[in-house]
C-alpha positions in Angstrom: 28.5 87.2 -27.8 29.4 84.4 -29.9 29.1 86.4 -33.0 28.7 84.6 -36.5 28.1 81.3 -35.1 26.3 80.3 -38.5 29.3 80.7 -40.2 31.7 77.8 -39.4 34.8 79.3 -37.3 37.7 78.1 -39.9 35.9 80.3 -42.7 36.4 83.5 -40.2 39.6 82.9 -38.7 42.8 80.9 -39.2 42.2 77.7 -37.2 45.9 76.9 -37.0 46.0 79.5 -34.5 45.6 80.2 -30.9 41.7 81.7 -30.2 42.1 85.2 -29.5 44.8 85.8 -31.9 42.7 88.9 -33.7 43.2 90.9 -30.5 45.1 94.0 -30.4 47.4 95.3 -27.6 46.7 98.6 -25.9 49.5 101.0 -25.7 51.6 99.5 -22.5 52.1 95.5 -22.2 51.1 96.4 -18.6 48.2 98.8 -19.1 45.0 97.9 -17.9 43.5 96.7 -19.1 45.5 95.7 -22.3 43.8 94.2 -25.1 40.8 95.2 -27.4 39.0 93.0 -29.7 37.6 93.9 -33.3 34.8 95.6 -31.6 36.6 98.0 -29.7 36.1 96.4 -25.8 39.2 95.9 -23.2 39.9 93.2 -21.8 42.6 92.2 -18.9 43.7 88.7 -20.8 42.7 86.6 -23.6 41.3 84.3 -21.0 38.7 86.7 -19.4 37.8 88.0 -23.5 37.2 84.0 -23.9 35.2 84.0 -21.0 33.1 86.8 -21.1 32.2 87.6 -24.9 33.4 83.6 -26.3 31.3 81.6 -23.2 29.1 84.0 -22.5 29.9 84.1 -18.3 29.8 86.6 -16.4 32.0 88.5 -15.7 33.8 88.1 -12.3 36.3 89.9 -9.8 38.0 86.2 -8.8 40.3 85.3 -11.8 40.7 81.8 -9.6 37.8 81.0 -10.1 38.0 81.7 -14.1 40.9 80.2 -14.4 40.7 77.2 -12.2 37.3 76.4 -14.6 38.9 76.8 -17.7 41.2 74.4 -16.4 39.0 72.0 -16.4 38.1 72.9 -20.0 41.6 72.6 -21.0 42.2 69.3 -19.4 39.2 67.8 -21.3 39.7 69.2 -24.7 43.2 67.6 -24.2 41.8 64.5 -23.0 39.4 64.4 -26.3 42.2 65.2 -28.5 45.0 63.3 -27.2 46.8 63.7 -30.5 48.1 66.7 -28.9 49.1 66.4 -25.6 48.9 62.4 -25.2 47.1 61.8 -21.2 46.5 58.2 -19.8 42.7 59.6 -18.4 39.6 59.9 -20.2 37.3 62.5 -20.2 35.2 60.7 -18.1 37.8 60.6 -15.2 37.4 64.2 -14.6 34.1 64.6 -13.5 33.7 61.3 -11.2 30.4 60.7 -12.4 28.1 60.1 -15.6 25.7 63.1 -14.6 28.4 65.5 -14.8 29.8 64.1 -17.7 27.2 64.3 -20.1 26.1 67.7 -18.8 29.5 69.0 -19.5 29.6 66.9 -23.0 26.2 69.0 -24.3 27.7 72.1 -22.8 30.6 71.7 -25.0 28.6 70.4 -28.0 26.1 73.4 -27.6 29.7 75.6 -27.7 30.3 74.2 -30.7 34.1 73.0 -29.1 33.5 69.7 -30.2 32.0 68.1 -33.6 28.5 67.0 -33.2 27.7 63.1 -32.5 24.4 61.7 -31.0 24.5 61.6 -27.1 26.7 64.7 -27.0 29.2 62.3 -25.1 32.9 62.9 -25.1 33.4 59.9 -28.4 33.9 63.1 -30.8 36.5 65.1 -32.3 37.8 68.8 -31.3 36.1 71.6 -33.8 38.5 73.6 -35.6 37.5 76.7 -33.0 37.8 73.7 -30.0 41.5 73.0 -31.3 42.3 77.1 -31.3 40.8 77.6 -27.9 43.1 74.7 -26.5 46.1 75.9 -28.0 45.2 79.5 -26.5 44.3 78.0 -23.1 47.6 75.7 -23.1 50.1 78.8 -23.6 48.0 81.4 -21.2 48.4 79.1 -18.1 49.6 81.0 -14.6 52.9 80.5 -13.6 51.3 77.7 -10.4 49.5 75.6 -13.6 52.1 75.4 -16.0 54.8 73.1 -14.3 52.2 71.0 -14.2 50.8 68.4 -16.7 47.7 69.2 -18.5 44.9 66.5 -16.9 44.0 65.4 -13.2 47.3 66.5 -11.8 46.5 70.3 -12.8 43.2 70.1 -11.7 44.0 68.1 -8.1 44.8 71.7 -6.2 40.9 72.5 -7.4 39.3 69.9 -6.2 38.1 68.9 -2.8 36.7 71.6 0.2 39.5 74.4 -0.8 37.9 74.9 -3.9 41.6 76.2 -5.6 42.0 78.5 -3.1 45.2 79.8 -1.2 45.2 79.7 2.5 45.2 83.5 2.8 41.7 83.2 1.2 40.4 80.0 2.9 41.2 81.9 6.3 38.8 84.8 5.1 36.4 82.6 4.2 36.9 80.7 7.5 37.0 83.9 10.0 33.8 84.8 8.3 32.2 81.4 9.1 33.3 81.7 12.7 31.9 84.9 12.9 28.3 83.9 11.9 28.5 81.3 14.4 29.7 83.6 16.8 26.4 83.9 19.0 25.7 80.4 19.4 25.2 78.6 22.5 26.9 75.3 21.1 29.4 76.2 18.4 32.7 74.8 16.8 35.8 76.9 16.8 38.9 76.9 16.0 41.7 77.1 18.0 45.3 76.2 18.6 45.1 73.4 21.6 49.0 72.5 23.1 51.4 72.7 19.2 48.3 71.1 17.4 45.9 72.8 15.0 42.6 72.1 17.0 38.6 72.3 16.4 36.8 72.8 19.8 33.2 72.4 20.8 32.3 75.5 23.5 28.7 75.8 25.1 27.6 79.6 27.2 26.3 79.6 29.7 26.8 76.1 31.1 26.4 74.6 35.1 23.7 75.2 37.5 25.0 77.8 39.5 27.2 80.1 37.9 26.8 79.3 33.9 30.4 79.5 32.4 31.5 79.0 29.2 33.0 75.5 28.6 34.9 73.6 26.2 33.1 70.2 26.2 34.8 68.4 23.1 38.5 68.7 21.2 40.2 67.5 17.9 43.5 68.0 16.8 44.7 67.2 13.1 48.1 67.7 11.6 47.8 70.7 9.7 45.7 73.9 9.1 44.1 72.4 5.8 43.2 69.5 7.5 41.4 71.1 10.6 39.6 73.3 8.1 38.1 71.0 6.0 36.4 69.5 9.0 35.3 72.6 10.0 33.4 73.4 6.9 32.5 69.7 7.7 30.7 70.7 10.6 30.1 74.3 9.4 27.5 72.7 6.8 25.9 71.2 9.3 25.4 74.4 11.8 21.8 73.7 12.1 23.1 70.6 14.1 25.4 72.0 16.6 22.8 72.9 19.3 22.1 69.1 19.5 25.3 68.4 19.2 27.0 70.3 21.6 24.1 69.1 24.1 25.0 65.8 23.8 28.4 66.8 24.8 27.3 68.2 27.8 25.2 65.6 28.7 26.8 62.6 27.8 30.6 63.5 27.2 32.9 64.2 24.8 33.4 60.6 23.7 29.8 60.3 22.8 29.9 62.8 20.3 33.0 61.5 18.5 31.3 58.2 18.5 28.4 60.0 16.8 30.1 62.2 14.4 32.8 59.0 13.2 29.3 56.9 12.2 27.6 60.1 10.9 30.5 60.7 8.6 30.5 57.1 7.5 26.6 56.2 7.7 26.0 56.6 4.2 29.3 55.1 2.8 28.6 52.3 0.2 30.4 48.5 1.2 32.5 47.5 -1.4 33.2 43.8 -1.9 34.7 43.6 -5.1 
């Protein structure tokens, strides 16, 4: 992996190129997998060969989640070299916080992406081996990324609870959840309450005579993506639901809206400005 790294990249390959240029095309345009590099291994794309022997990831069965991070690499080598594809957001913007920002900045100064400046911050220019991988990362984007602008628009559908996934895969992920939870005596599930796409609150085994199963608390939202981002809401909070759903039985449904509304808003900063 990231072979001949003392030798600069522009005296090994032809910088004006896309990275991954070298790579040879096995037999079929549809084989699998299709492409071999100068030391003989396959690979599926250019992406996964940049990935795995460039990057140094593992290797992975999801491409979404490959390509939904090199993404992100694309849209902030673009960002730092705007002299290519001209963006109104700075590098900065894409993280939504300093933290991130920097760690991303030595990540891509300890790729060697970017030329080397004190800080490692993003104030740098594009390597000649930055500029090749963001010319190969700009023509190999899937048919969903590339009607869309390089920069936060493409990377809007990754961020936020779905992670860049498609509902079929959220609903996996979901029924699995649910499933976990299953044996609870308090859980959250979801249901579909009236033509509304509902959470529900049910407790077992409840009343002093018969125990039944009842639903003590109800939310409907407007869509599937909404009601399931509050349930992985909730879901991260499973070790809560016992007392939870008690206080549902005890004091009402009301009384656990109230609390979950200023749970969800307790540690929300005021801002004056």
């Amino acid at each position: 992996m990231n072979e001949h790294r003392d030798i600069p990249y522009e005296q090994r390959r032809n910088p004006n190129l896309p990275w991954g240029y070298w790579m040879t095309a096995q037999g079929e345009v549809y084989s699998t997998p299709p492409l071999a590099d100068e030391e003989g291994r396959l690979w599926n794309s250019v992406r996964e060969a940049f990935w795995v022997s460039r990057l140094g990831m593992g290797p992975i069965a999801r491409t979404d989640v490959m390509n939904s991070e090199l993404e992100l690499l694309l849209a902030v080598l673009v960002a730092i070299d705007r002299r290519i594809i001209g963006i109104e957001e700075s590098a900065y913007d894409l993280f939504g916080g300093w933290d991130r920002a920097r760690h991303y900045g030595a990540w891509l100064h300890g790729q060697a992406l970017v030329e080397f400046v004190p800080g490692c911050d993003f104030n740098t220019d594009l390597s000649a081996e930055g500029h090749a991988v963001l010319l190969m990362l700009a023509s190999t984007r899937s048919p969903k990324d590339a009607p869309m602008p390089i920069g936060l628009a493409s990377l809007k559908p990754y961020h936020g609870l779905n992670l860049g996934m498609d509902e079929e895969v959220r609903e996996t992920i979901m029924a699995a959840q649910e499933r976990a939870a299953a044996l609870l005596q308090y859980r959250f599930q979801r249901e579909i309450v009236g033509s509304s796409m509902a959470i529900v609150l049910v407790g077992d085994a409840l009343g002093p005579n018969v125990p039944l199963r009842r639903k003590l608390w109800s939310m409907p939202f407007v869509d599937t993506y909404a009601r399931d981002r509050m349930y992985l809401w909730l879901h991260e909070r499973i070790d809560r639901w016992q007392s939870w759903g008690e206080l549902a039985y005890e004091r009402g449904a009301r009384e656990l809206s109230e609390h979950l509304l200023q749970l969800r808003f307790v540690d929300e900063p005021i801002e004056l400005a």
